[in-house]
C-alpha positions in Angstrom: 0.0 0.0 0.0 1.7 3.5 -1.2 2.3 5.7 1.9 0.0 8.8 1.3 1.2 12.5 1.7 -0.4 15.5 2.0 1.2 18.6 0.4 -0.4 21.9 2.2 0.7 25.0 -0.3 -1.4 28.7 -1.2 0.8 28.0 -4.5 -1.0 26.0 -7.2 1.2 25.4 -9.2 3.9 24.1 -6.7 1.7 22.0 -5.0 0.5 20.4 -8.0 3.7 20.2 -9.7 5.3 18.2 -6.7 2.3 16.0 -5.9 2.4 14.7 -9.7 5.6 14.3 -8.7 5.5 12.2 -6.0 2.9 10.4 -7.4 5.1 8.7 -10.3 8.0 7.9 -7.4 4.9 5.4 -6.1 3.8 7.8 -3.3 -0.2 8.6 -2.8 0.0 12.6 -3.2 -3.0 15.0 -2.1 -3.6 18.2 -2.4 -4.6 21.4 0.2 -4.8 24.9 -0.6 -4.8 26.4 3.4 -5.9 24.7 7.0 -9.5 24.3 6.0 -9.0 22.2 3.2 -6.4 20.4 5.0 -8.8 19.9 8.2 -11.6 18.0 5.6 -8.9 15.7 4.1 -7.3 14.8 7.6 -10.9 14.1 8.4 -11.2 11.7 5.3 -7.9 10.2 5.1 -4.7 8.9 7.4 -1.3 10.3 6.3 1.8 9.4 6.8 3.3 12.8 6.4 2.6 16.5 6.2 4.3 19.2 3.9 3.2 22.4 4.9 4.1 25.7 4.0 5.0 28.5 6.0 3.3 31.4 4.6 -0.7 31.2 3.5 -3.3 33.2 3.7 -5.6 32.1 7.6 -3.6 29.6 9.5 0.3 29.6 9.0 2.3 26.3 8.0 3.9 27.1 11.7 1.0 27.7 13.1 -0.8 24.5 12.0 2.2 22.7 13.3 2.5 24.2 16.6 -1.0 23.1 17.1 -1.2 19.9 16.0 2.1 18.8 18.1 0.2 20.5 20.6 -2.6 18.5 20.0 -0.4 15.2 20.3 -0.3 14.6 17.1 2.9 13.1 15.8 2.5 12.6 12.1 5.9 13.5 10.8 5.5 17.2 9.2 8.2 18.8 6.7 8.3 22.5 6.5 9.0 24.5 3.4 10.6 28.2 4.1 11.4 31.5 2.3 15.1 30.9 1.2 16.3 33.5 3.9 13.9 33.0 6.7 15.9 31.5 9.2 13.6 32.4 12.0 11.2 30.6 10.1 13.1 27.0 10.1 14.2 27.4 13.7 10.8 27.9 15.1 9.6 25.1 13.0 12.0 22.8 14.1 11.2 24.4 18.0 7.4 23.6 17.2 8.2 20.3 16.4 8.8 19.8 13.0 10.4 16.8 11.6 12.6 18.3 9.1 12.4 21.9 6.6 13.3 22.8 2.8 13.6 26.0 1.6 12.1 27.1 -1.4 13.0 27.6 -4.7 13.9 23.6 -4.4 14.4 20.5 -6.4 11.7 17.9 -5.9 14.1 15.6 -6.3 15.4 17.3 -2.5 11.9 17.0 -1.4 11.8 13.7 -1.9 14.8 12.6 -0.4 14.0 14.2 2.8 10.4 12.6 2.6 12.4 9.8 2.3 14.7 9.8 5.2 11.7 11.3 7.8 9.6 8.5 7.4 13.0 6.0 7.4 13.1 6.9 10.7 9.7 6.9 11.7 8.8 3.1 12.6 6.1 1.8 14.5 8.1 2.6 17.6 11.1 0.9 17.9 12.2 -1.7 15.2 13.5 -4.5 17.1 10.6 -4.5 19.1 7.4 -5.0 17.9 5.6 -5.7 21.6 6.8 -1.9 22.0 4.3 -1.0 19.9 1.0 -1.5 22.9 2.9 -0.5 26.0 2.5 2.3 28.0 5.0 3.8 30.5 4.0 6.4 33.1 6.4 8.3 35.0 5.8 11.3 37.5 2.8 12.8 36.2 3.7 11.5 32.6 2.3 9.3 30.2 3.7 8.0 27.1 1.4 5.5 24.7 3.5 3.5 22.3 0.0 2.4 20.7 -1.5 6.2 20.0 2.4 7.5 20.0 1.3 10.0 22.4 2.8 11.7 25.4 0.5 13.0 28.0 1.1 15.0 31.5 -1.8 15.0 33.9 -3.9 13.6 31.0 -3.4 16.6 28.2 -1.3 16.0 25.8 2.5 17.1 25.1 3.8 18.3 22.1 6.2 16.0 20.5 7.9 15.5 16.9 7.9 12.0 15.9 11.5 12.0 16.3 11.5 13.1 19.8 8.4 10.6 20.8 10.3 7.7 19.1 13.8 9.1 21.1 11.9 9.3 24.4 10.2 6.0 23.7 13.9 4.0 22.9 15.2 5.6 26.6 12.1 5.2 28.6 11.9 1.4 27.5 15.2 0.6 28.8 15.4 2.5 32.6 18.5 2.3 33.2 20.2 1.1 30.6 22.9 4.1 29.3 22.5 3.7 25.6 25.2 5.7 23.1 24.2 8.4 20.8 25.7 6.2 18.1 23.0 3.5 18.8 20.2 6.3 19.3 21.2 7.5 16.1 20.9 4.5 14.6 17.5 4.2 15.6 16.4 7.5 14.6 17.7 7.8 11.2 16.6 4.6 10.2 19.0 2.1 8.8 18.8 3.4 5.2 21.0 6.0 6.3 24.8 5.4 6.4 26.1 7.8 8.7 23.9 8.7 11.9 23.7 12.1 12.9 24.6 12.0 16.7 24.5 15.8 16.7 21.0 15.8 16.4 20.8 13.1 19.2 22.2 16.0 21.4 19.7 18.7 20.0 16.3 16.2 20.7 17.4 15.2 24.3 17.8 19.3 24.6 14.4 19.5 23.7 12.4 16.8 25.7 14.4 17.8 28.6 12.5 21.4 28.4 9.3 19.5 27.9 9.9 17.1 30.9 11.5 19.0 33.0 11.1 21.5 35.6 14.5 22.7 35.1 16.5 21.7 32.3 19.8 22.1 33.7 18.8 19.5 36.8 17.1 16.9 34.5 15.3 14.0 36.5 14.5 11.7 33.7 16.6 11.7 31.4 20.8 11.6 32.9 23.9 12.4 30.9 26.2 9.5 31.3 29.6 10.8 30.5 31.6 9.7 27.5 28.7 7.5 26.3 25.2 8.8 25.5 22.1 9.1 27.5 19.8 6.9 29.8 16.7 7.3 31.4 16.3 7.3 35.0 15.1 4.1 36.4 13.3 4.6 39.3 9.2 5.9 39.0 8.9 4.2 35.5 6.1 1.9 35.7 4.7 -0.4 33.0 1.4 -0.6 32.4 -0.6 -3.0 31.0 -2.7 -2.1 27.4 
């Protein structure tokens, strides 16, 4: 079954131009003109992935992103930018964007990074399949490996896919100090030849501010020196789904 996108663009012609696209490299492509038109598709259809433009007319390609991570929703989004708005990509990425392309672009870009965002967006966790029912809850935390959802005092956090799928690898294994080498390996998927540990760094920074009281005094997720990260093993409790 072809994985089905949604391209979300005020521009016509683009958005047509790279659905067709996408359609002949085997991918299910449809089409939204702003947020309205987007909200009666999502109502019709499941996606596997979002492209959504920053500036349209009503309800901004940040804006719509920033509420749906807010919403808990995790399907993996891709932003597209003005070539120099810089702001632009970093608060997309903050809001919890999976990845960003500026525009003018090559679909052929587009398409790669389509690629590698949904590489590294399995069911959970890849070599573990029972992963994909359980639920963890620690403090006033829960996290749903079945609805990929994180939740704190029942409403929901906003997470990226890559940060749910991140917090879900540590939380699974209290304890357990795993490398950002094999975190990496996770997240990028194994399509990808050299994991970017960097960006492990960079998605522990940012659960840590959505965890955390303070940041700089983590609880739940420790720094253990000249390896990687592990999540703290005591409160973690396993429930049954």
């Amino acid at each position: 079954m072809a994985q089905r996108i949604l391209i979300v663009d005020d521009d016509a012609r683009l958005r047509n131009l790279v659905s067709s696209y996408l359609e002949k490299q085997g991918f299910e492509s449809l089409v939204a003109a702003d947020s309205v038109e987007m909200k009666k598709l999502r109502e019709r259809f499941d996606f596997h992935l979002l492209v959504l433009d920053v500036n349209m007319p009503g309800e901004s390609g940040l804006a719509i992103c920033q509420r749906l991570r807010a919403e808990g929703d995790t399907t993996p989004i891709i932003i597209l930018t003005a070539c120099n708005e810089t702001v632009d990509r970093i608060i997309g990425l903050e809001f919890g964007a999976d990845d960003y392309l500026t525009k003018p672009f090559d679909p052929r870009e587009l398409l790669a990074r389509i690629k590698a965002v949904l590489r590294r967006t399995p069911d959970v966790i890849s070599d573990a399949n029972e992963a994909k029912n359980i639920q963890l809850k620690f403090g006033p935390f829960l996290l749903d490996g079945q609805t990929r959802q994180l939740s704190c005092n029942g409403q929901p956090v906003a997470l990226s896919s890559d940060e749910f799928t991140l917090l879900m690898l540590l939380a699974s294994t209290p304890g357990k100090p795993l490398s950002r080498n094999q975190l990496a390996s996770q997240i990028n998927g194994k399509g990808d030849q050299t994991p970017d540990q960097r960006n492990i760094d960079m998605l522990i920074s940012r659960l840590r501010k959505r965890l955390e009281d303070d940041p700089t005094q983590p609880r739940y997720i420790s720094t253990v020196r000249c390896l990687g990260y592990a999540f703290t093993n005591a409160s973690i409790q396993l429930i049954d789904s």
